[in-house]
Biopython code that builds the backbone (N, CA, C, O; Angstrom):
import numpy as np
from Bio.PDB.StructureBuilder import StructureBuilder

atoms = [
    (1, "UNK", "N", (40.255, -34.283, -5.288)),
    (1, "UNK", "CA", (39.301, -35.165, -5.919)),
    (1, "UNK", "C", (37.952, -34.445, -5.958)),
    (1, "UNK", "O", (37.712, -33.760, -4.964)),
    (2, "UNK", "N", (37.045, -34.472, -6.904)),
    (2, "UNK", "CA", (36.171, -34.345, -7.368)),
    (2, "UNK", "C", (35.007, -34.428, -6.448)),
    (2, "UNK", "O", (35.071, -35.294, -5.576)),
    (3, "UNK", "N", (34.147, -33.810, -6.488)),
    (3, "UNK", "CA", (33.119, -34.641, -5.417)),
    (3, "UNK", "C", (32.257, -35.188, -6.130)),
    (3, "UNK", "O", (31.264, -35.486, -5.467)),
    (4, "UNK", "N", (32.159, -35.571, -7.650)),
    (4, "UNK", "CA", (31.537, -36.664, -8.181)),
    (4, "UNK", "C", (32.502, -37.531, -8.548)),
    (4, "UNK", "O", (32.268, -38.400, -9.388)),
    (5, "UNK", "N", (33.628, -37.404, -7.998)),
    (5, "UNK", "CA", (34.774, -38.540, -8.280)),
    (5, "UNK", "C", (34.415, -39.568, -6.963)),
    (5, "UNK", "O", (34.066, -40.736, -6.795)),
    (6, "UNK", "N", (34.782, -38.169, -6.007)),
    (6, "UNK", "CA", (34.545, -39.094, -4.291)),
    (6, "UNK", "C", (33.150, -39.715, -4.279)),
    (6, "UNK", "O", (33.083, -40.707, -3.552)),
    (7, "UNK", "N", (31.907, -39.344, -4.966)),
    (7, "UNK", "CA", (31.048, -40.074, -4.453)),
    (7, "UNK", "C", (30.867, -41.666, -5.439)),
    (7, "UNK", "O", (30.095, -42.564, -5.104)),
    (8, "UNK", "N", (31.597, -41.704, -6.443)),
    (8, "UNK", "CA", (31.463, -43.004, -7.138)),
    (8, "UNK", "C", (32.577, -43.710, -6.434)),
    (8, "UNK", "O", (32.354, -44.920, -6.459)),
    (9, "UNK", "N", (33.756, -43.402, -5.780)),
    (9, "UNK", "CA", (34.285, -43.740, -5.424)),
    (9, "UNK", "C", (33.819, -44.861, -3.703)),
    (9, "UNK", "O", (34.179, -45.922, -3.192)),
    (10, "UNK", "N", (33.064, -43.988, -3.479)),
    (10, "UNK", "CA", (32.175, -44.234, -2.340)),
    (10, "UNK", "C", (31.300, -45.777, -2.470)),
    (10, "UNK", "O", (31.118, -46.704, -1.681)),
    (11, "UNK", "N", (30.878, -45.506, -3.902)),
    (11, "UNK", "CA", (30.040, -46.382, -4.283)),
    (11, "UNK", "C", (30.449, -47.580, -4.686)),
    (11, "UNK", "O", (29.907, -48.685, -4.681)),
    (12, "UNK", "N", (31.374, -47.235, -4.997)),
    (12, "UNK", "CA", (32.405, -48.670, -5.777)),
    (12, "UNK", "C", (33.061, -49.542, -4.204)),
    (12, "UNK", "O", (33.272, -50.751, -4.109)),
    (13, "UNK", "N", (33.259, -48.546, -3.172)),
    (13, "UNK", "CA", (33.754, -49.350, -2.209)),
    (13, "UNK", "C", (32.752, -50.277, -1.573)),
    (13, "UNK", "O", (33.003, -51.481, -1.614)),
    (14, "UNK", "N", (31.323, -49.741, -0.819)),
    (14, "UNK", "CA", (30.298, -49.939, -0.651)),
    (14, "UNK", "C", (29.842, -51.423, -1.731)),
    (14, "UNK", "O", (29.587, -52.572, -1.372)),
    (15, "UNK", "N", (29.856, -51.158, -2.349)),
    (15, "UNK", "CA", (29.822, -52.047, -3.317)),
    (15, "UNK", "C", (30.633, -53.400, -2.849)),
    (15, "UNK", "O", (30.136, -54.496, -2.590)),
    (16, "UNK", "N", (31.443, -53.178, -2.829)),
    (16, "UNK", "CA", (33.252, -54.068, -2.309)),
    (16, "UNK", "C", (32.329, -54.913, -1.045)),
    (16, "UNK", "O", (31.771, -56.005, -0.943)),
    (17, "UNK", "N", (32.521, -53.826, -0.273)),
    (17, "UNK", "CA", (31.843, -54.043, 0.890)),
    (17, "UNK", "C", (30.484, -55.511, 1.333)),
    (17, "UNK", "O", (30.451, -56.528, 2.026)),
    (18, "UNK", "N", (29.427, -54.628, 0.268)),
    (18, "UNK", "CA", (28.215, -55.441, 0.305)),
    (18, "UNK", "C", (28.519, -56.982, -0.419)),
    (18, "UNK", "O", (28.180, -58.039, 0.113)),
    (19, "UNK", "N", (29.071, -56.904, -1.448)),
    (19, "UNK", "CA", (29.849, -58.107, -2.301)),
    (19, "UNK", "C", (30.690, -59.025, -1.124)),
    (19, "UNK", "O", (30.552, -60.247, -1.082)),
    (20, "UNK", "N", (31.702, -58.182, -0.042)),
    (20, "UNK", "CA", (31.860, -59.592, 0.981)),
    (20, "UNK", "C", (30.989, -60.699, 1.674)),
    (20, "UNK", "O", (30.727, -61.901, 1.631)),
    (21, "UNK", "N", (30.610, -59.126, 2.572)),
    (21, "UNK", "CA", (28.831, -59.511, 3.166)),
    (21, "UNK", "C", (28.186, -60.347, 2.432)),
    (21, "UNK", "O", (28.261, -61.460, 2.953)),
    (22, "UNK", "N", (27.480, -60.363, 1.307)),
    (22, "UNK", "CA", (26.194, -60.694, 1.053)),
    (22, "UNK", "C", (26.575, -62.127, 0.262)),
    (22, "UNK", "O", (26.052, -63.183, 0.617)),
    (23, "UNK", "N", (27.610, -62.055, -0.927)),
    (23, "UNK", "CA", (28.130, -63.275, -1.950)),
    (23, "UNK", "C", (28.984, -63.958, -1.278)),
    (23, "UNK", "O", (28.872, -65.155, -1.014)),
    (24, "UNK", "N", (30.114, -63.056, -0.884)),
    (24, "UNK", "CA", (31.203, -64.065, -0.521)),
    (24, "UNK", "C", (31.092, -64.194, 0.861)),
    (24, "UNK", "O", (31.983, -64.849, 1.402)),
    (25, "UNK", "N", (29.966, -63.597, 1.760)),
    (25, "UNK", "CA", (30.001, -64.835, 3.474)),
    (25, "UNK", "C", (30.872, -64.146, 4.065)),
    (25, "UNK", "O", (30.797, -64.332, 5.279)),
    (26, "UNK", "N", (31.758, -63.353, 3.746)),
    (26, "UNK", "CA", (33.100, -63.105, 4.788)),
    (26, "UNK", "C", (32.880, -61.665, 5.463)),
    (26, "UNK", "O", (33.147, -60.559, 4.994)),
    (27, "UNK", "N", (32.308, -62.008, 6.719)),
    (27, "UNK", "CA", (31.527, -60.858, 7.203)),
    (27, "UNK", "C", (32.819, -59.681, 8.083)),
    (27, "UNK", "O", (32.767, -58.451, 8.103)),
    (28, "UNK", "N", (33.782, -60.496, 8.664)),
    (28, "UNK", "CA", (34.813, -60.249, 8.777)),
    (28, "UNK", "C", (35.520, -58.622, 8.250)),
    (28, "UNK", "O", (35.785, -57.571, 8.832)),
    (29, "UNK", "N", (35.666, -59.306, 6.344)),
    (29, "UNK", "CA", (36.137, -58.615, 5.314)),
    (29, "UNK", "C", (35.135, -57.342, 5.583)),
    (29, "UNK", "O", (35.559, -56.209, 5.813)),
    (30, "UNK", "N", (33.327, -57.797, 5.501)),
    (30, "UNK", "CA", (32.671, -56.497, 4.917)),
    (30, "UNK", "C", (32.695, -55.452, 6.218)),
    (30, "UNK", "O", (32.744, -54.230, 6.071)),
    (31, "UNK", "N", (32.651, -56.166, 7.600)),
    (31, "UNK", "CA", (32.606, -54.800, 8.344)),
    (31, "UNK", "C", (34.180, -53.955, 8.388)),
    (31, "UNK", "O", (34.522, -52.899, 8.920)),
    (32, "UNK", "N", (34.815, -54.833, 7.677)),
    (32, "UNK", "CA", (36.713, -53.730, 7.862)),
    (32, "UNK", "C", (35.578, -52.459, 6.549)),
    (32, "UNK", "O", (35.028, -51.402, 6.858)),
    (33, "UNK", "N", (35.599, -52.986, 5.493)),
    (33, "UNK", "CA", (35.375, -52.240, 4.350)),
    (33, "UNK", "C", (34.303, -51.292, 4.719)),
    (33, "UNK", "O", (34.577, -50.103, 4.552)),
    (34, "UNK", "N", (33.006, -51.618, 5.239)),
    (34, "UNK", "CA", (32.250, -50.764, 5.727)),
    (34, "UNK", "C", (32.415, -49.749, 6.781)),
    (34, "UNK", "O", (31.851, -48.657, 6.842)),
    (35, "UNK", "N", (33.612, -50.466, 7.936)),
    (35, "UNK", "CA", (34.302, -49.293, 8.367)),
    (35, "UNK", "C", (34.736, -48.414, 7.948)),
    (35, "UNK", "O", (34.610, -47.345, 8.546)),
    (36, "UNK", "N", (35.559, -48.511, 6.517)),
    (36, "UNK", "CA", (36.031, -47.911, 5.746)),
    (36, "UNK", "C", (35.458, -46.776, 4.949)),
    (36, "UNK", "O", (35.826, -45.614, 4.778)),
    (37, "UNK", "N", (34.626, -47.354, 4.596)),
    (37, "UNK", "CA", (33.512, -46.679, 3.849)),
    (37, "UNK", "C", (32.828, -45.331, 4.728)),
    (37, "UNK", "O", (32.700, -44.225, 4.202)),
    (38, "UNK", "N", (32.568, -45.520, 5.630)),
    (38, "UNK", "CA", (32.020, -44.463, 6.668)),
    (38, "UNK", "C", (33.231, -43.419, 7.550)),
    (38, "UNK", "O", (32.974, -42.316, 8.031)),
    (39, "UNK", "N", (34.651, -44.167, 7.590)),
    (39, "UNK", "CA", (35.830, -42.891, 7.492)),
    (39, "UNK", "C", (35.879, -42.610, 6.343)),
    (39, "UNK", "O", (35.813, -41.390, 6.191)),
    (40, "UNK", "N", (35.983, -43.266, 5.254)),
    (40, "UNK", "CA", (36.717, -41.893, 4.087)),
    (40, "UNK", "C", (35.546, -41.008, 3.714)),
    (40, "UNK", "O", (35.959, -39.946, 3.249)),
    (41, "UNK", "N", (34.005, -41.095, 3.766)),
    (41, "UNK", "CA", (33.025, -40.727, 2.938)),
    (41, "UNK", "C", (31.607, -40.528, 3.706)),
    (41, "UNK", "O", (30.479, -40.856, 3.338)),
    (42, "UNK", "N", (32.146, -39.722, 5.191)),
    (42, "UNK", "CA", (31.457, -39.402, 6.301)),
    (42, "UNK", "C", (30.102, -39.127, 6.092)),
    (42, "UNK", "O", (29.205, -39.556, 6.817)),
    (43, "UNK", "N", (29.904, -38.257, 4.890)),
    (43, "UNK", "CA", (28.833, -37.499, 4.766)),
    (43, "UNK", "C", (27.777, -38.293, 3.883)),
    (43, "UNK", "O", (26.573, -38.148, 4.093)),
    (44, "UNK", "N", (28.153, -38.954, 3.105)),
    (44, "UNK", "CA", (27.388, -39.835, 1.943)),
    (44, "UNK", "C", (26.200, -41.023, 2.148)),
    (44, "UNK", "O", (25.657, -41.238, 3.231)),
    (45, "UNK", "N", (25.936, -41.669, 1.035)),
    (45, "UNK", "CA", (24.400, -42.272, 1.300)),
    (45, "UNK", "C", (25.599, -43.776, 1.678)),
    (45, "UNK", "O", (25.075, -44.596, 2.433)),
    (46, "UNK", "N", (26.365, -43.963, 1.438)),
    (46, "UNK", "CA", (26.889, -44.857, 1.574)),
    (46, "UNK", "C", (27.470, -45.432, 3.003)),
    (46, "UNK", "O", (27.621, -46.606, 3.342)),
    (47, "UNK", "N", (27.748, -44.217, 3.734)),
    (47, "UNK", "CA", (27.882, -44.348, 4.845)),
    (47, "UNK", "C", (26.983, -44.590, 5.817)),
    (47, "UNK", "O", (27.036, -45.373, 6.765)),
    (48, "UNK", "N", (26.126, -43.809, 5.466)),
    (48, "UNK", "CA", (24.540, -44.135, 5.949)),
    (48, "UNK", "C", (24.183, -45.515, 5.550)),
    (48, "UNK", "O", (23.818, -46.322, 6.404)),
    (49, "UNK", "N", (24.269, -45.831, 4.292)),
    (49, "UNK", "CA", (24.030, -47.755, 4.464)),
    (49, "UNK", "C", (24.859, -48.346, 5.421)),
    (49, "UNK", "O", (24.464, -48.416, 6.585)),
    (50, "UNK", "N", (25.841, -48.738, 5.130)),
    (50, "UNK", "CA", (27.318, -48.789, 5.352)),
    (50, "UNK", "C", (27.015, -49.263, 7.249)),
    (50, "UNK", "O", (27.191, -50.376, 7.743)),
    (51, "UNK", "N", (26.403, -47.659, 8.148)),
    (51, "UNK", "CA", (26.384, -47.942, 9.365)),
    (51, "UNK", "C", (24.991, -49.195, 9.433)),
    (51, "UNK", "O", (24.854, -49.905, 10.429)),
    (52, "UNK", "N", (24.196, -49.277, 8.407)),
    (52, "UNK", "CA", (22.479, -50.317, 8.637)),
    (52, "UNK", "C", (23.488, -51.344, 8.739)),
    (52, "UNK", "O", (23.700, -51.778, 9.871)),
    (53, "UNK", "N", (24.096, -51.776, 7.856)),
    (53, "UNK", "CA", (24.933, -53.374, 7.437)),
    (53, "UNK", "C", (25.596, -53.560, 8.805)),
    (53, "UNK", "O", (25.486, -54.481, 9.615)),
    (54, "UNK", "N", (26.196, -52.620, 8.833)),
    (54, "UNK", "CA", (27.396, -52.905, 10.558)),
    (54, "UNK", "C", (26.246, -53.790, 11.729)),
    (54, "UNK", "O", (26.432, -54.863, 12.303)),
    (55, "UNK", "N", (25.127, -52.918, 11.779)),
    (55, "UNK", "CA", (24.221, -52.679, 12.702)),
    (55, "UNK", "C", (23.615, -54.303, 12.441)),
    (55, "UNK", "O", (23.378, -55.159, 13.293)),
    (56, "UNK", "N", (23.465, -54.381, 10.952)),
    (56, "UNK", "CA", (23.028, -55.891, 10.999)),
    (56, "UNK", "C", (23.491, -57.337, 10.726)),
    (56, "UNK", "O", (22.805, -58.328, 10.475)),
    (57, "UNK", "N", (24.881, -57.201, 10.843)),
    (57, "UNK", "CA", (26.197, -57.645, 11.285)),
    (57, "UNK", "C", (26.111, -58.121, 12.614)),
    (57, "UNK", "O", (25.978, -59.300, 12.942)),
    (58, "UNK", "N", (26.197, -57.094, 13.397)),
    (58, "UNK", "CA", (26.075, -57.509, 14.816)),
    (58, "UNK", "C", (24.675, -57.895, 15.564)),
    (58, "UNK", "O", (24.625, -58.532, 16.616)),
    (59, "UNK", "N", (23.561, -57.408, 14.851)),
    (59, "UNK", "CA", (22.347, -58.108, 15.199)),
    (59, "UNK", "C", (22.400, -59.590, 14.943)),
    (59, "UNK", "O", (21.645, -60.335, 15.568)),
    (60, "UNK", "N", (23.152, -60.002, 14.162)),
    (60, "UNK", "CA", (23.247, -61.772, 13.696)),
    (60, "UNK", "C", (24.175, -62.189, 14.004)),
    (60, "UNK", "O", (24.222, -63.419, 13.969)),
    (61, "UNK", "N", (25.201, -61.579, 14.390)),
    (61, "UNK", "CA", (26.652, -62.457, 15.205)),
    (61, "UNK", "C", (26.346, -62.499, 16.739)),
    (61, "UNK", "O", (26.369, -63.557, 17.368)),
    (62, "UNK", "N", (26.085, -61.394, 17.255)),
    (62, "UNK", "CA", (26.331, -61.182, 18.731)),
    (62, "UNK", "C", (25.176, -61.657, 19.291)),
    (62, "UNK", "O", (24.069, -61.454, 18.792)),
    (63, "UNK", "N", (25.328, -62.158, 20.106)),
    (63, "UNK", "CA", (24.185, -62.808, 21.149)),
    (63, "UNK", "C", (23.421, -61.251, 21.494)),
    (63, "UNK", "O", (23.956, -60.142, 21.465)),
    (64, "UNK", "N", (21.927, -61.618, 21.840)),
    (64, "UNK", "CA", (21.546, -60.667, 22.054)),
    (64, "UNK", "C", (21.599, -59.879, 23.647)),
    (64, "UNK", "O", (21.383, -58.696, 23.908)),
    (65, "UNK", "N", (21.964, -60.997, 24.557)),
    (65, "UNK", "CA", (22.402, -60.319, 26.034)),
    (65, "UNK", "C", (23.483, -60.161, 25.853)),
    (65, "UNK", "O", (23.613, -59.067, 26.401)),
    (66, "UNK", "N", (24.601, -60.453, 25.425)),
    (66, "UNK", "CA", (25.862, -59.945, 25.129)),
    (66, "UNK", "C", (25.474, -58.359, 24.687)),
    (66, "UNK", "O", (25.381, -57.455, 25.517)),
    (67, "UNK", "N", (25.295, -58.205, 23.452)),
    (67, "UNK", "CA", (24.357, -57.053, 23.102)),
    (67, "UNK", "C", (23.882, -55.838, 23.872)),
    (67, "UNK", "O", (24.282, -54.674, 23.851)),
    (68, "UNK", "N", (23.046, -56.352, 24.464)),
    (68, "UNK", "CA", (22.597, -55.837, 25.824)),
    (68, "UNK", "C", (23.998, -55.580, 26.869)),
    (68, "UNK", "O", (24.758, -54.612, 26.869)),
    (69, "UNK", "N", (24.019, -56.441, 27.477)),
    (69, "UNK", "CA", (25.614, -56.066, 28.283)),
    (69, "UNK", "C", (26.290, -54.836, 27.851)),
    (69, "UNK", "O", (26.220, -53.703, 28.328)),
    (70, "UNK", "N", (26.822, -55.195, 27.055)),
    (70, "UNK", "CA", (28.019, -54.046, 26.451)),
    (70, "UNK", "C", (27.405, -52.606, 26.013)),
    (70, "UNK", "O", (28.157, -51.654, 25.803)),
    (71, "UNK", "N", (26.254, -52.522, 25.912)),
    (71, "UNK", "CA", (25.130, -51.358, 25.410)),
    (71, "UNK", "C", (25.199, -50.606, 26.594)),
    (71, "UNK", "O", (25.442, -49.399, 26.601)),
    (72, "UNK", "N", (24.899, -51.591, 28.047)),
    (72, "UNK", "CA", (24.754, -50.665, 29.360)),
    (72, "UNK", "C", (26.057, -50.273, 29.581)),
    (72, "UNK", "O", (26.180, -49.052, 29.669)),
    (73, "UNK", "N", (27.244, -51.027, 29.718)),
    (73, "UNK", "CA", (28.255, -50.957, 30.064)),
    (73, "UNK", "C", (28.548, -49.561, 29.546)),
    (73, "UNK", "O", (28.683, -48.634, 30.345)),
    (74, "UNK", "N", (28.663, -49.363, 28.107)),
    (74, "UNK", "CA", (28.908, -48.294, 27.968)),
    (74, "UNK", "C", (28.114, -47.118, 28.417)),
    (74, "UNK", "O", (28.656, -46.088, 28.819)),
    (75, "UNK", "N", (26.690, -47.296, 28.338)),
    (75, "UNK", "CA", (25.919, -46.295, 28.649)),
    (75, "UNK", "C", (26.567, -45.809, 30.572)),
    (75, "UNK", "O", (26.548, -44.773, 31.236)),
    (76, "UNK", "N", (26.862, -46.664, 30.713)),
    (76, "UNK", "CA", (27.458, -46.483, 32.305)),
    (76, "UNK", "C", (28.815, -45.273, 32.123)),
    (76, "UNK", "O", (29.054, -44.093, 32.377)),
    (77, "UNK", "N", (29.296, -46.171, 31.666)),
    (77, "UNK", "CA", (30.748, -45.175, 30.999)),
    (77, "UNK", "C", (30.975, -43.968, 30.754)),
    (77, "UNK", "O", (31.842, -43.134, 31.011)),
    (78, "UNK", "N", (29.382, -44.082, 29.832)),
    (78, "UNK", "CA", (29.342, -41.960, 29.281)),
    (78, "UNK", "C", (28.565, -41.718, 30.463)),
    (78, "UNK", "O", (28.778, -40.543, 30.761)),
    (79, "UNK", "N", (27.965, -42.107, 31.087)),
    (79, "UNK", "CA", (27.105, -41.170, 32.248)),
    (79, "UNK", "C", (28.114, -41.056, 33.382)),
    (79, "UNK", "O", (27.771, -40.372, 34.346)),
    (80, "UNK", "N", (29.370, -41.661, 33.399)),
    (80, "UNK", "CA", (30.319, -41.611, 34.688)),
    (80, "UNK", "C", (30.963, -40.274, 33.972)),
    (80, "UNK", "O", (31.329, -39.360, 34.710)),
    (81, "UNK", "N", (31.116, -40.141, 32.470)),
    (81, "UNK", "CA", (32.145, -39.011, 31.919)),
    (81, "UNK", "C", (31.331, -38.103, 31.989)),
    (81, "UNK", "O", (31.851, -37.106, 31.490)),
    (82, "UNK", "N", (30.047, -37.836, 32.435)),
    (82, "UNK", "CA", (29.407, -36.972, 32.477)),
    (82, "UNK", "C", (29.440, -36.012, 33.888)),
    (82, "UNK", "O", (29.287, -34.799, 34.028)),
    (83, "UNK", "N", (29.662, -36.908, 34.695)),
    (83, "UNK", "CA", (29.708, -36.471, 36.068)),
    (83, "UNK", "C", (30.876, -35.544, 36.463)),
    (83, "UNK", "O", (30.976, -35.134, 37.619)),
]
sb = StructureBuilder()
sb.init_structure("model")
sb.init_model(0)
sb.init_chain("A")
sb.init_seg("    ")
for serial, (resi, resn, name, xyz) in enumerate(atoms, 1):
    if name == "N":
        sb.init_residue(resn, " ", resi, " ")
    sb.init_atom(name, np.array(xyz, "f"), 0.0, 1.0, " ", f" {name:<3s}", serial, name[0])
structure = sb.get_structure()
């Protein structure tokens, strides 16, 4: 594939994506697709959106000490794999 094939391709998903999210409410749907979007098309502007939306996805679902919690937890995690 093309790499002006892959990047409209990119765009059209992204697209998909933001269209769950934003019109159709089903936030569910947009973070699978935005997952998506950021494996097939690692390098692109889309992925780079793609991770903002995720990011503000979970800024509005997840409680914010929940949030917190799971942030240290892991930060605990990589500093134990560090050792």
């Amino acid at each position: 594939m093309s790499t002006e094939t892959s990047l409209a391709q990119a765009g059209k998903q992204y697209a998909e994506a933001h269209t769950a999210h934003y019109t159709m409410k089903n936030l569910r749907k947009a973070l699978e697709l935005y997952k998506e979007v950021m494996a097939e098309y690692p390098n692109s502007k889309e992925a780079v959106y793609s991770r903002t939306q995720i990011q503000n996805i979970v800024k509005n679902v997840v409680p914010k000490q929940s949030l917190l919690d799971a942030q240290v937890e892991l930060a605990l995690t990589c500093l134990e794999s560090q050792s």
